[in-house]
TIMARVO-723555 format. One record per residue: residue number from 0; x, y, z of N, C-alpha, C in turn. Coordinates in pm, 1 decimal. Layout:
// TIMARVO-723555
{NUM, {X, Y, Z}, {X, Y, Z}, {X, Y, Z}},
...
***
This chain:
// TIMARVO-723555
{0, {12563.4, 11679.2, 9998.5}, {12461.4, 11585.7, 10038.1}, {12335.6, 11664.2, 10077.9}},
{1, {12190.1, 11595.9, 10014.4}, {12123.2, 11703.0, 10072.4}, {12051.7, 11639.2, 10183.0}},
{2, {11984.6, 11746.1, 10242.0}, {11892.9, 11713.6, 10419.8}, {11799.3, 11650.2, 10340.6}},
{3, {11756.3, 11568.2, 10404.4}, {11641.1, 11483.1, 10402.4}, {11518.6, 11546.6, 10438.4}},
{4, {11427.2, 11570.9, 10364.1}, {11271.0, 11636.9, 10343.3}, {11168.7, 11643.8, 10417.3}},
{5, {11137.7, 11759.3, 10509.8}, {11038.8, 11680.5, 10599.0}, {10926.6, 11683.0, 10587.5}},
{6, {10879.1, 11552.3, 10648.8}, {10724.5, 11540.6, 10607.8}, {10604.0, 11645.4, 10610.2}},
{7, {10517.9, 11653.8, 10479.2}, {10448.9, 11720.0, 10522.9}, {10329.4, 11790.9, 10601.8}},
{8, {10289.8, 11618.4, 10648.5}, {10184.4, 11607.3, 10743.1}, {10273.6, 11521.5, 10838.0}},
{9, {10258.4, 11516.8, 10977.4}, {10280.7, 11427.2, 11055.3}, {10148.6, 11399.0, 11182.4}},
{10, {10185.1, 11250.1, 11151.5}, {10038.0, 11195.6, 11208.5}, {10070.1, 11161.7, 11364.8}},
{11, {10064.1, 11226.2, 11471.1}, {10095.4, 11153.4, 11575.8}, {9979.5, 11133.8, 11723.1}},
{12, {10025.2, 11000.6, 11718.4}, {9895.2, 10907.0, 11850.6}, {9968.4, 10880.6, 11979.2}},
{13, {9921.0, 10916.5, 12057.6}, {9988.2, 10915.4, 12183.1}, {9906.2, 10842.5, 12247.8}},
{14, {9981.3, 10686.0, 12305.6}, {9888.6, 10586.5, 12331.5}, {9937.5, 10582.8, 12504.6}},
{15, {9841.2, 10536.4, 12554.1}, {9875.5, 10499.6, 12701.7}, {9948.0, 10416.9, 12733.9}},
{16, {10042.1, 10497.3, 12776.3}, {10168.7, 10393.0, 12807.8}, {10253.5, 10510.4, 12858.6}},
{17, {10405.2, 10479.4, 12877.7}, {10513.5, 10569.1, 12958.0}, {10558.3, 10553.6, 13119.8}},
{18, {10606.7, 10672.9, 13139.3}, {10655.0, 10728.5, 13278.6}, {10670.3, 10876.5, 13289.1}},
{19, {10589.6, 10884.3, 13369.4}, {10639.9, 11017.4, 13506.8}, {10659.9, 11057.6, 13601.6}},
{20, {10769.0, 11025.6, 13653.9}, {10822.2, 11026.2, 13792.5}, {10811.1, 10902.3, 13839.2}},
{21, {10786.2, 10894.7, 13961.8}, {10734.8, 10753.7, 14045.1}, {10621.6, 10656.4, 13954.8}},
{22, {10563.1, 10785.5, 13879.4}, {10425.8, 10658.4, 13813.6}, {10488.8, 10593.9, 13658.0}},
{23, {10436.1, 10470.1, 13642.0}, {10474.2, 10407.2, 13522.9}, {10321.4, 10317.5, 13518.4}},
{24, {10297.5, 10335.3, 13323.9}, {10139.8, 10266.2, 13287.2}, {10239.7, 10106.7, 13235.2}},
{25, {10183.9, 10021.1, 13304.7}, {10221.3, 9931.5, 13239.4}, {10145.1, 9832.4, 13152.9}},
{26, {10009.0, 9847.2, 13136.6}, {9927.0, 9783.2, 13109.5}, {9873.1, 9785.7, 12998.8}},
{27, {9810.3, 9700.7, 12886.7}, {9772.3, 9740.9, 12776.0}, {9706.3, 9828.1, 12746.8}},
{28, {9647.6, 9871.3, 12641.2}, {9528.6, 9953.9, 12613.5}, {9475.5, 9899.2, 12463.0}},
{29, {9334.5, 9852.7, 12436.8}, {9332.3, 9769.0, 12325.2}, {9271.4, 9899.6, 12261.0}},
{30, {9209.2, 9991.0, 12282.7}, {9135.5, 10121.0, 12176.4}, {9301.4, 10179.0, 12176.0}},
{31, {9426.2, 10215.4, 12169.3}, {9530.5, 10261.1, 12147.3}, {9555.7, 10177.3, 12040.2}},
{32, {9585.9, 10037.3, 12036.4}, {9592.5, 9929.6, 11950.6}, {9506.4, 9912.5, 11856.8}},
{33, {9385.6, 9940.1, 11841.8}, {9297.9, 9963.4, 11758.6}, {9360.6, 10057.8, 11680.8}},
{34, {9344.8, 10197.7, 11734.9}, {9343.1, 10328.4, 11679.2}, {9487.0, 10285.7, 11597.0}},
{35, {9600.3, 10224.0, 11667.3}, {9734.6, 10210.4, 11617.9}, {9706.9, 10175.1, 11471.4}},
{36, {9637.1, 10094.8, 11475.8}, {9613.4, 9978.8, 11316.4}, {9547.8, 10045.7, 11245.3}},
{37, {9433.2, 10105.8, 11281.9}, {9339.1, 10169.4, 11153.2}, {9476.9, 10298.8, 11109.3}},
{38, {9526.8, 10358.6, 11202.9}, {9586.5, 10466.7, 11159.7}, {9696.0, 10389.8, 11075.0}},
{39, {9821.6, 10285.4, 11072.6}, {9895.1, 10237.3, 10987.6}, {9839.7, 10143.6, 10857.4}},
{40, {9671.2, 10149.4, 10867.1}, {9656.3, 10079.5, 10750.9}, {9591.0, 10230.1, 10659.3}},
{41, {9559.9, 10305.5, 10771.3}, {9512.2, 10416.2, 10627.6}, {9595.6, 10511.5, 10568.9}},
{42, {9718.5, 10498.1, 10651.6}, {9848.6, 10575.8, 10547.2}, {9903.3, 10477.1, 10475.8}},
{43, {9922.3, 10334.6, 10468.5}, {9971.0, 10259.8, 10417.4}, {9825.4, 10271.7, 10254.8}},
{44, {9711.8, 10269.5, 10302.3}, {9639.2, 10246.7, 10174.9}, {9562.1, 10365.7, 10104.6}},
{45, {9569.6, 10497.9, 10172.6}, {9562.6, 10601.0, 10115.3}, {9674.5, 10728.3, 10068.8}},
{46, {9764.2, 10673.4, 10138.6}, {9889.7, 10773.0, 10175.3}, {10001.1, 10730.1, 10111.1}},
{47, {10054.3, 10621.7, 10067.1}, {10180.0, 10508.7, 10070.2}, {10255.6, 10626.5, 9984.3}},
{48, {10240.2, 10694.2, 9856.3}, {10352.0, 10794.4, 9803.9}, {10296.6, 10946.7, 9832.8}},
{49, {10258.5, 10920.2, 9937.8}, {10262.1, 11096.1, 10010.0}, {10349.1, 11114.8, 10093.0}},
{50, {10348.7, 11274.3, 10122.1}, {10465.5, 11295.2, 10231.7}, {10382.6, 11288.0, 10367.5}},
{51, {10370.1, 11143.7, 10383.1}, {10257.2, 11141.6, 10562.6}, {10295.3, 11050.4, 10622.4}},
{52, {10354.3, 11108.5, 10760.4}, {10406.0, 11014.0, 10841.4}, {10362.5, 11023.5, 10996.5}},
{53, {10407.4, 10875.7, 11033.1}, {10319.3, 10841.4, 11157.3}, {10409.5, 10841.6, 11290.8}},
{54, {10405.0, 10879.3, 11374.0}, {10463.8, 10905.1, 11511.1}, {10417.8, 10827.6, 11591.0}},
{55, {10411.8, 10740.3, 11697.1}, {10309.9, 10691.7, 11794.8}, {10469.6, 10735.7, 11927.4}},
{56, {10329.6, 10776.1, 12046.5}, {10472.0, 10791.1, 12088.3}, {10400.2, 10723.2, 12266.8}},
{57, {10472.5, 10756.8, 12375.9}, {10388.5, 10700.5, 12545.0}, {10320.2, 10875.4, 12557.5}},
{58, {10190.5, 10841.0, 12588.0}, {10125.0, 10936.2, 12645.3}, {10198.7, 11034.1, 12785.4}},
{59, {10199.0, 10908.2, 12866.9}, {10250.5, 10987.7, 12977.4}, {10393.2, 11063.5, 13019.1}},
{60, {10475.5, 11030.6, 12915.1}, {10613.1, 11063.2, 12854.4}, {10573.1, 11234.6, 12812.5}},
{61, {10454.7, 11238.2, 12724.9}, {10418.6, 11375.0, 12702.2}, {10270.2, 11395.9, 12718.0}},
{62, {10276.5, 11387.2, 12840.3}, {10165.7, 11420.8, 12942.4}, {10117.5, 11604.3, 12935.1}},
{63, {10220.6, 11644.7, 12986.2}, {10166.8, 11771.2, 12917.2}, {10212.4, 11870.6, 12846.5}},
{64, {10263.7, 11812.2, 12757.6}, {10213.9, 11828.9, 12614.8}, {10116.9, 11825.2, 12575.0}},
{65, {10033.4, 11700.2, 12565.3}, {9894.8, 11680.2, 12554.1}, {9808.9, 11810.5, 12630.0}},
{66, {9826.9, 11804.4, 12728.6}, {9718.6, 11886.1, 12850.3}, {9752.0, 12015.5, 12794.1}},
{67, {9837.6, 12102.2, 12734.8}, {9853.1, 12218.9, 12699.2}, {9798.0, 12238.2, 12545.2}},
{68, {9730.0, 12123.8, 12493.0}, {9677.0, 12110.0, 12327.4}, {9527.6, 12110.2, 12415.8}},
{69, {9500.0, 12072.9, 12558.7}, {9364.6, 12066.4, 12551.2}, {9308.6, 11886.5, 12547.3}},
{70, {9402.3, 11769.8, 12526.5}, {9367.5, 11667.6, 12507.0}, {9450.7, 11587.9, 12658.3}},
{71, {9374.4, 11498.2, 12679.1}, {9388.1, 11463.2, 12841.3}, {9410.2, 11283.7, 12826.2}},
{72, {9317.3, 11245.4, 12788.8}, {9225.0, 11081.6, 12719.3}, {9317.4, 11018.3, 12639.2}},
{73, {9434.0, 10975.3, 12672.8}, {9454.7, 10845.9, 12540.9}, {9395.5, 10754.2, 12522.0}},
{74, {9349.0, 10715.3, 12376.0}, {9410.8, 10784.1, 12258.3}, {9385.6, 10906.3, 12203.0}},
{75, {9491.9, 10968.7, 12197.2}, {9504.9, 11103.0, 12134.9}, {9592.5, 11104.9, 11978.7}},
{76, {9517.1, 11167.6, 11914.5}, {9575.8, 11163.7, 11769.6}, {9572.8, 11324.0, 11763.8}},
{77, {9653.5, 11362.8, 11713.4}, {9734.7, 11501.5, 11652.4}, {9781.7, 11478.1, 11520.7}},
{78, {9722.5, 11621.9, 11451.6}, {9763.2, 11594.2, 11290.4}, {9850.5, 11750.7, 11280.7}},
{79, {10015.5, 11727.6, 11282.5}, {10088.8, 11808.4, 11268.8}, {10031.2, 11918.6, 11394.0}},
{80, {10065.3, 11875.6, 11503.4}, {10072.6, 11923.2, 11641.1}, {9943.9, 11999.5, 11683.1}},
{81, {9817.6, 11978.2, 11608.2}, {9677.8, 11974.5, 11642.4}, {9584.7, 11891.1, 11683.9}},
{82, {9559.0, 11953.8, 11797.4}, {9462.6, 11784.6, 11856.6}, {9300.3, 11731.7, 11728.1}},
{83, {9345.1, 11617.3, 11668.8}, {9252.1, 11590.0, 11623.9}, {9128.9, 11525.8, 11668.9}},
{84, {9172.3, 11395.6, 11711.5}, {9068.3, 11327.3, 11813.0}, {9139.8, 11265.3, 12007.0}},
{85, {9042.4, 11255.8, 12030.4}, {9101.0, 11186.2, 12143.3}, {8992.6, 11074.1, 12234.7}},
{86, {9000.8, 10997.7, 12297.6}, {8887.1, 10850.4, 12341.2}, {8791.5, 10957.0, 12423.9}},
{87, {8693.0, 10883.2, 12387.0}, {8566.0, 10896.8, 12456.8}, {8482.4, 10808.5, 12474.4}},
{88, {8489.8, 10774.5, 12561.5}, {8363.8, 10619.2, 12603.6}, {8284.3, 10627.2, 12447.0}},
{89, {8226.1, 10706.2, 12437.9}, {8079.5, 10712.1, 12325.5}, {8147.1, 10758.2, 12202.5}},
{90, {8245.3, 10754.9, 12154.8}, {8367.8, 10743.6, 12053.5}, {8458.9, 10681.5, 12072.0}},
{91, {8496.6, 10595.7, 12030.5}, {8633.5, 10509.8, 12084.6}, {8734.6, 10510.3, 11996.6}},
{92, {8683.0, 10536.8, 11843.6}, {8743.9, 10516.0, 11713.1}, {8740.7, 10710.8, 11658.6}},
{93, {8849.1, 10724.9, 11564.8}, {8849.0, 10802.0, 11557.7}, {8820.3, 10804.3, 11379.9}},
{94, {8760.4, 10908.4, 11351.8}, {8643.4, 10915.1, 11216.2}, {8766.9, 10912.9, 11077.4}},
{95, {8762.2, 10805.6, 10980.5}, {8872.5, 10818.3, 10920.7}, {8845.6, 10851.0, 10799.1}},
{96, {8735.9, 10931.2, 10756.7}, {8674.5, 10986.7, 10679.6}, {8742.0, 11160.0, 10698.7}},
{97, {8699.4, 11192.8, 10804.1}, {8730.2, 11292.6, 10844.0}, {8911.9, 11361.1, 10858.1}},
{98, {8964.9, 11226.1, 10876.8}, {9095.3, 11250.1, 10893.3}, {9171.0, 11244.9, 10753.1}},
{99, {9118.7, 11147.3, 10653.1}, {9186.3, 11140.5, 10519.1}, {9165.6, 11296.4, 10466.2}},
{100, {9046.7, 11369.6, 10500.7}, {9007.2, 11454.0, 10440.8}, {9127.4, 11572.1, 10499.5}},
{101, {9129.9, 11574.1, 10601.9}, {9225.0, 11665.6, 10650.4}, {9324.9, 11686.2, 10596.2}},
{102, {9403.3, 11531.2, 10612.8}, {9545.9, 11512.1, 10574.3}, {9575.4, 11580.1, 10411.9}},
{103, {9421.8, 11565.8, 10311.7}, {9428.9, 11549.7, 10212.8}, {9412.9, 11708.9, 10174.3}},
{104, {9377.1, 11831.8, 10272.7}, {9424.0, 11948.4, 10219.6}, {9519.8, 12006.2, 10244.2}},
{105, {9534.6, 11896.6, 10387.8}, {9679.2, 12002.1, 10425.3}, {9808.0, 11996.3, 10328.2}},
{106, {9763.4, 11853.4, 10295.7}, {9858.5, 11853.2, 10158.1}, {9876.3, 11894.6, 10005.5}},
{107, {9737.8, 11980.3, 10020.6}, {9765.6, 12085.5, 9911.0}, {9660.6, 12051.0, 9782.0}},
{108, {9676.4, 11878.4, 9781.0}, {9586.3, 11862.8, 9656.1}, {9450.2, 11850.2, 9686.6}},
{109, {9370.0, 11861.1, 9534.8}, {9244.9, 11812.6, 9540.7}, {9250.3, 11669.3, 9502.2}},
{110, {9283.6, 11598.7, 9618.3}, {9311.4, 11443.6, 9545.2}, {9166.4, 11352.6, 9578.5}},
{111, {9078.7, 11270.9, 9516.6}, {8944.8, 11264.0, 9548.2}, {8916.7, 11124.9, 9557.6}},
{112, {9046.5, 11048.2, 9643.0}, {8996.1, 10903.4, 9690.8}, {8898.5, 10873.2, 9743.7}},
{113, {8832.4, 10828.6, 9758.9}, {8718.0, 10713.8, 9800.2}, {8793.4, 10750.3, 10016.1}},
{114, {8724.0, 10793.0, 10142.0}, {8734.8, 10780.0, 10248.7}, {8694.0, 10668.9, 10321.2}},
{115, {8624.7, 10558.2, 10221.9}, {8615.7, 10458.8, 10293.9}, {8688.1, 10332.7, 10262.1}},
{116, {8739.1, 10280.0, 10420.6}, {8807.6, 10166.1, 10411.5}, {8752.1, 10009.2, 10369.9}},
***
């Protein structure tokens, strides 16, 4: 039987939410939910037979984790355990131009879709 293949990009967003210790986020976050959707509609419509997969996981669960990449702010997006973007009042969205492009060397080809949704 063989092992199952692992992906070759992995996309992961670490949204506000979790527990650590005594503290627990219980509350929504609608730019996490945002970011959630643009990120599952642009692997679903640029990605669907690539090897690219999506992680979302509780921020504060890997709290620092984050803080040892340098990223503090959920939402935090990491492309294969590099901080890509993370919230900023005066950015809220993260550039998906920029990110197809990434995904799209790390994966080796010169593949020359269209970056806009």
């Amino acid at each position: 039987m063989e092992d199952k293949k692992r992906k070759a990009v992995v996309i992961t967003q670490y949204k506000r939410a979790g527990r650590l210790g005594p503290f627990q986020i219980k509350s929504k976050c609608a730019e996490c939910d945002l970011n959630t959707h643009h990120l599952k509609r642009l692997i679903d419509v640029h990605f669907r037979e690539e090897s690219v997969e999506l992680e979302i996981k509780p921020w504060l669960d890997h709290f620092f984790f984050c803080l040892l990449r340098g990223a503090l702010h959920p939402p935090i997006i990491m492309v294969n355990g590099k901080v890509f973007f993370q919230f900023t009042p005066r950015h809220p969205l993260f550039e998906q131009g920029r990110l197809i492009t990434l995904v799209n060397r790390l994966l080796g080809g010169n593949r020359t879709r269209s970056p806009i949704l």
